[in-house]
Every structure is written in structure tokens, then in C-alpha cells.
Steps between C-alpha positions, in 0.01 A plus 500: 500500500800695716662131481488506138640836497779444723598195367482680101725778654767271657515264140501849331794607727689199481459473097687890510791471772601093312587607189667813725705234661578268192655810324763590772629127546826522320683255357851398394756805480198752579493287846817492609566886407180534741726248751774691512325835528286388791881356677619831422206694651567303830912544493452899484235490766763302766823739340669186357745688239664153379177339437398827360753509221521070430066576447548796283774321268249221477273716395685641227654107421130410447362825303801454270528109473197323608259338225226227602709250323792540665339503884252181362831339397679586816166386687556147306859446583480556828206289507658230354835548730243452777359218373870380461573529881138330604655163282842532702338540847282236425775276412698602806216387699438176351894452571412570873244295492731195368725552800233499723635778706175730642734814583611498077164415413348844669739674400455429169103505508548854627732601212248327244200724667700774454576418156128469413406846628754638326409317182128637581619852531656488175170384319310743666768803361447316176138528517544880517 
């Protein structure tokens, strides 16, 4: 019976504190305004008066300018510019590859990798 009871408590809990979570996960402009206010906690904390006033101005750029369309379509291009730089490093490294040359060819698999994270960084910002 206490089994039951604990177990009924701790679904009971966890039905009240998810839907407590769900609402304060922001998206789009309401995200990044939460972003930059969070960077601008931490620059007055460590005295930083240049990173102080670049936060606050992005602050007011994004209360004043910032719609969900225009991050998600910011989010896209630079998605697709990502994508754009994965094809070239890819291409660079099959030209390594055709010269045979080891020392070009990690090179350029390193570039690619870093290509593909970055690419993967993007689509996770666009995700959010």
C-alpha cells in the first residue's frame, strides 16, 4: 500500500512541475531575449563594461526588431550557408584524395569535421 502511495505521489508530482517546465521553454525571439539577458547577467557579475553595453544594445536590437520569422529565416540561411561549406570541404577532400597526398587529405578531413559540427549547430539553433 505505502508503494502505491509513493509511487501515486511522485506521478502526481511529476504531472504538476512538466507542464511547469514546458511553459518556461522559450522559443524564437522570446529565447534569445532570455540569451542575451542571461550573457548580460554574467558580464555585470565579472565588471565587463564593453560586453555590458554590446549585450544591452542587443537587447534593445531584439525587443525592437526581432519577429520569429525573421530569426527562423536567419536560422535557414545560415543553415543553408553551412550546408554550402560541408559540399566545398567535401570536395576539397576528394581533391586530396586524388593527389594521394595523406598530409592534404587530414587536413582537409579535419576542416570537413569541422564543417559538419558547425552545420549541426546551426540545425540545432534552428530547432529553437
Amino acid at each position: 500500500m505505502k508503494t502505491v502511495l509513493i509511487s501515486l505521489s511522485v506521478l502526481l508530482t511529476s504531472l504538476v512541475v512538466m507542464p511547469a517546465q514546458a511553459v518556461n521553454a522559450a522559443t524564437g525571439c522570446e529565447a534569445k531575449k532570455q540569451e542575451i539577458q542571461q550573457e548580460l547577467s554574467l558580464a555585470r557579475e565579472q565588471g565587463n563594461k564593453a560586453r555590458i553595453a554590446g549585450l544591452e544594445k542587443a537587447l534593445r536590437e531584439n525587443s525592437d526588431h526581432c519577429t520569429d520569422s525573421s530569426l527562423l529565416k536567419a536560422r535557414q540561411e545560415k543553415v543553408a550557408e553551412k550546408q554550402q561549406k560541408v559540399r566545398e570541404r567535401e570536395q576539397s577532400l576528394r581533391e586530396a584524395q586524388a593527389e594521394g597526398r595523406h598530409d592534404k587529405i587530414e587536413k582537409q578531413q579535419r576542416k570537413l569535421d569541422d564543417a559538419r559540427d558547425e552545420l549541426n549547430s546551426a540545425k540545432a539553433a534552428l530547432a529553437q
